[in-house]
C-alpha positions, 0 to 999 in steps of 0.5 A: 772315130766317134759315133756321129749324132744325127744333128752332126751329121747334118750340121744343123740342129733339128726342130726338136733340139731347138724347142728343147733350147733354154730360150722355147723350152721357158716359153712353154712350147706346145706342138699343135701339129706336126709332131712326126715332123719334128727331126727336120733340120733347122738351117737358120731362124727368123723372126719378123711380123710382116705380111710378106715374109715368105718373100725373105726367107729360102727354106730350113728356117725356123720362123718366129712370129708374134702373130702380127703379120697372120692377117685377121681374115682366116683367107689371109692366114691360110695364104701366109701360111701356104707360102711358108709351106712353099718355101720349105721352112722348117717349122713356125713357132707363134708366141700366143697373147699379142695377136692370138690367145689360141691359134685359129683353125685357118692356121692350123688346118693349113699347116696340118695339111702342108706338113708344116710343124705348129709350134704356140708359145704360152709364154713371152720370150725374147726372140733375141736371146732364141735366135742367139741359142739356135744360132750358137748350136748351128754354127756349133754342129756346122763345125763338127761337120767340118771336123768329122770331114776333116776327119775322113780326109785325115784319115784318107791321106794317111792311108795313101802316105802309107801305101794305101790304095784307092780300095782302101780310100774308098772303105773309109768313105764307105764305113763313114757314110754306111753306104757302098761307095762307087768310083767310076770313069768319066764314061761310066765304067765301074773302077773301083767298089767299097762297102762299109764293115761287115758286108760281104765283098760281093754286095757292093757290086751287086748294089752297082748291078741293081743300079745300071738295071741290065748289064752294060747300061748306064748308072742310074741313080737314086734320089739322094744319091752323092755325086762327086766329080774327080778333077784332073780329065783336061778342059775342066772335065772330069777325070772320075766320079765318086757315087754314094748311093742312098741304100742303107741309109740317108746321105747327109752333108758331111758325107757330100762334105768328105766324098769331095775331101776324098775325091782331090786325093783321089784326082793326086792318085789318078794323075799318079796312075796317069791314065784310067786304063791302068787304074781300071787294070789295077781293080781287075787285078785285084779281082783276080788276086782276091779270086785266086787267094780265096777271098771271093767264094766261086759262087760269087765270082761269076757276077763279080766278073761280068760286072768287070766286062768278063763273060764268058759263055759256052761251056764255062772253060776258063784259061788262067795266064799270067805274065811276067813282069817288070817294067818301070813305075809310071809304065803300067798305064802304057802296058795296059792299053797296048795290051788290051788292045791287041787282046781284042784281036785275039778272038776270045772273052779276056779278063786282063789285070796288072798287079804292079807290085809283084810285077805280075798281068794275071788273065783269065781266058774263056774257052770254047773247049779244051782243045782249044787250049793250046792255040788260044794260049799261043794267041794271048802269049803273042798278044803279050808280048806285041803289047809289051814291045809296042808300049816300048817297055822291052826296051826299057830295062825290065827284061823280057815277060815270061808267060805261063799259062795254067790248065783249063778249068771252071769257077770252082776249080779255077782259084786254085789253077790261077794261083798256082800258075801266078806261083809258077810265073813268078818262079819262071822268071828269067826263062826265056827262048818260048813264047810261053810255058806250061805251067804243069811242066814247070813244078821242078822250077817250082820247087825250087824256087820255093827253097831259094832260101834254104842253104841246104840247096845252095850248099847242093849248088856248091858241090855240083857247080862249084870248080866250074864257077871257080873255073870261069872267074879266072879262065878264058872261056868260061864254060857254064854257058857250053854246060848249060846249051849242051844239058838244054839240048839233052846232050846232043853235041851237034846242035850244041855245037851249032847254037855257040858257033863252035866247030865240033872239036872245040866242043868236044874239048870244051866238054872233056874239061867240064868233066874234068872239072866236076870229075862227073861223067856227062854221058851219066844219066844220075850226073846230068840229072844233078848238074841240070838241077843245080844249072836251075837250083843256081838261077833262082839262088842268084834272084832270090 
């Protein structure tokens, strides 16, 4: 995208330009005051030579006068001059030799105090031909305000067909604008932050921090700051808002012009996400990806949670969880609020994202001590699951969530607990029969699932299940299932016997013809250490 001109910017042209127009420039313009003035925008130009003039006009104009209208009483001319003043023209430019050979000092001391830009002309010009040339170049940057707003949109909508999400929407706006840009709810909490290129990840946020004065509070903003509703809320309300504060630099039109091109694709993405509670789950779970990979330093980290409504206090122990799970597009919106709200009884500081596309609902806990651990972990692992089963989503096809819950730590050594638990939940999946799992204890499941993809392990699997699998694909019962509850019980028999409903004869068949089979001997340490690697070796081989 090209650097825009400040002239584009605003979509006009300032005084400045229009004095360096053919038209002025050939009537010899002196500027008698205001010349630090001269970059104020110029909306539209007047000509006229009545006393009332004013009464005609409503700001950023350039007002052309022969003089006539000034008054000869020097009360006059300050009256006429202080009303122009009032109504926020933008400069007046008096062409000397019909009414005034110099200007008098009742104009020119009135317009000095106002702030008002003095302009005499030495020369008569046709007022025709100037107002046609400022015209031509205001309508000319108004179109490339239009354009480079297009732009923007363009670009906007490119991103989201692309796959593109609300964080990248809002770096466009943000690189364009060279301001932070903020999305917020209706009721004023914080979704989504972006900064312009070149910022650290954390300065957005500490903008939004410094805007609300104190934790918890209300956006206040500035003076020139961009305000654009997101439709979509019901009734006319809106669903959201977009905030371009004024912090680096000014706000301009097109800014205000692309925040609202931005915010109707924003309003299609919402309807998509169909509720905020998703859309703001989504922001937390980018939180904690980014925390987890390391694109947030620990030292930044803290303030970038409370900002998300995470603060844990006491001894700064953090529990890392992460949820396993699948469910349909559309129903994130549904997980997220049951979830959230069952995780309000839990008792404890909660930081709940999701992550839709690698089906993960990463948290992060806060904990009063290590000892806590275990029974916080059995609270949120129940909270889960309530939330999954009362949104409907355990009926829906996406199988049962799978929690693993990682060991204690603090924001500096919590990254890395975090994403390897993530590593661990993924690897996990499929595991059922506890309400939650270790992820220190699941380093095999781990391992190999990260070889999923090497044939050497299948191969491995080949060898050791082999004639089993084959057995089953013909005969009547299949005996994986007896092998896989016999090595899960550590080979105790009776409650083998007791989970597949079998009387103890029957197993002990069963049992003798797996070994015939696999020519292994069960009650063989090394053997069921094989065919219990290979039982979970064979499990992430069929998901891989």
């Amino acid at each position: 995208m090209e650097t825009p001109t400040p002239d584009a910017h605003r979509g006009g042209i300032t005084v400045r330009r229009a004095l360096e127009l053919p038209g002025l420039r050939s009537g010899l313009p002196e500027v008698v005051v205001g010349a630090e003035r001269l970059d104020r925008s110029v909306r539209w130009v007047h000509a006229g030579e009545v006393p009332n003039i004013a009464s005609l006009l409503k700001g950023g104009e350039l007002l052309l006068t022969t003089g006539l209208g000034l008054g000869t009483r020097p009360a006059d001319q300050r009256v006429f001059v202080r009303r122009l003043i009032e109504r926020g023209i933008a400069a007046l430019v008096v062409e000397l030799g019909h009414r005034f050979t110099r200007l008098p000092s009742a104009i020119v001391d009135t317009a000095r105090a106002g702030g008002l830009p003095l302009v005499q002309l030495h020369r008569e010009v046709p007022f025709v031909t100037v107002t046609e040339e400022i015209h031509t170049e205001i309508v000319n940057g108004h179109y490339t305000l239009l354009r480079r707003a297009d732009e923007v949109h363009r670009r906007c909508t490119e991103v989201l067909l692309g796959g593109g999400g609300v964080p990248r929407v809002l770096s466009i706006l943000a690189e364009f604008a060279g301001n932070p840009v903020f999305l917020e709810t209706a009721d004023g909490e914080l979704l989504y932050a972006a900064g312009p290129g070149g910022q650290q990840a954390a300065e957005p946020l500490q903008v939004w921090e410094g805007l609300r004065g104190r934790p918890g509070a209300r956006l206040t903003p500035p003076a020139g700051t961009v305000l654009v509703d997101v439709p979509g809320g019901g009734q006319g309300a809106p669903r959201a808002r977009l905030v371009l504060p004024a912090v680096d630099t000014p706000p301009h039109p097109v800014h205000r012009m692309a925040a609202e091109r931005a915010a109707g694709l924003l309003a299609v993405v919402l309807m998509q996400a169909r509720q905020e509670e998703e859309l703001a789950a989504r922001g937390r779970g980018d939180f904690l990806t980014d925390l987890a990979e390391g694109r947030i330093a620990p030292g930044d980290a803290p303030a970038q949670a409370g900002l998300l409504g995470f603060r844990p206090a006491g001894t700064g122990l953090l529990l890392p969880v992460v949820m396993r799970f699948s469910p349909a597009d559309g129903t994130w919106a549904a997980l997220a609020r049951t979830v959230l709200e069952e995780l309000s009884a839990v008792g404890v500081p909660v930081l709940l994202g999701v992550r839709p596309v690698e089906g993960r609902v990463p948290l992060l806990v806060g904990l009063r001590s290590a000892a806590d651990r275990d029974p916080v972990a059995d609270r949120v692992a129940a909270a889960l699951r309530t939330g999954v089963e009362r949104a409907g989503l355990d009926r829906a096809g996406a199988g049962p969530p799978v929690v693993v819950v990682g060991g204690p730590g603090d924001w500096d050594t919590v990254p890395a607990i975090l994403r390897h638990t993530a590593e661990t939940a993924t690897a996990a999946q499929g595991l059922t029969g506890r309400a939650w799992y270790d992820a220190r204890r699941l380093d095999i499941e781990l391992l190999l699932w990260r070889l999923r993809g090497d044939p050497d392990l299948a191969a491995f699997v080949d060898r050791a299940l082999g004639p089993l699998r084959d057995h089953d694909a013909t005969a009547r019962p299949p005996l994986l299932p007896t092998l896989e509850t016999y090595l899960s019980h550590t080979g105790r028999k009776a409650e083998t016997a007791r989970e597949l409903h079998l009387n103890r004869q029957t197993l002990y068949n069963r049992l003798a013809r797996i070994s015939e089979l696999l020519a292994t001997d069960l009650d063989d340490p090394d053997s069921i250490l094989t065919l219990n690697l290979a039982l979970r070796a064979r499990r992430h081989l069929a998901s891989g």
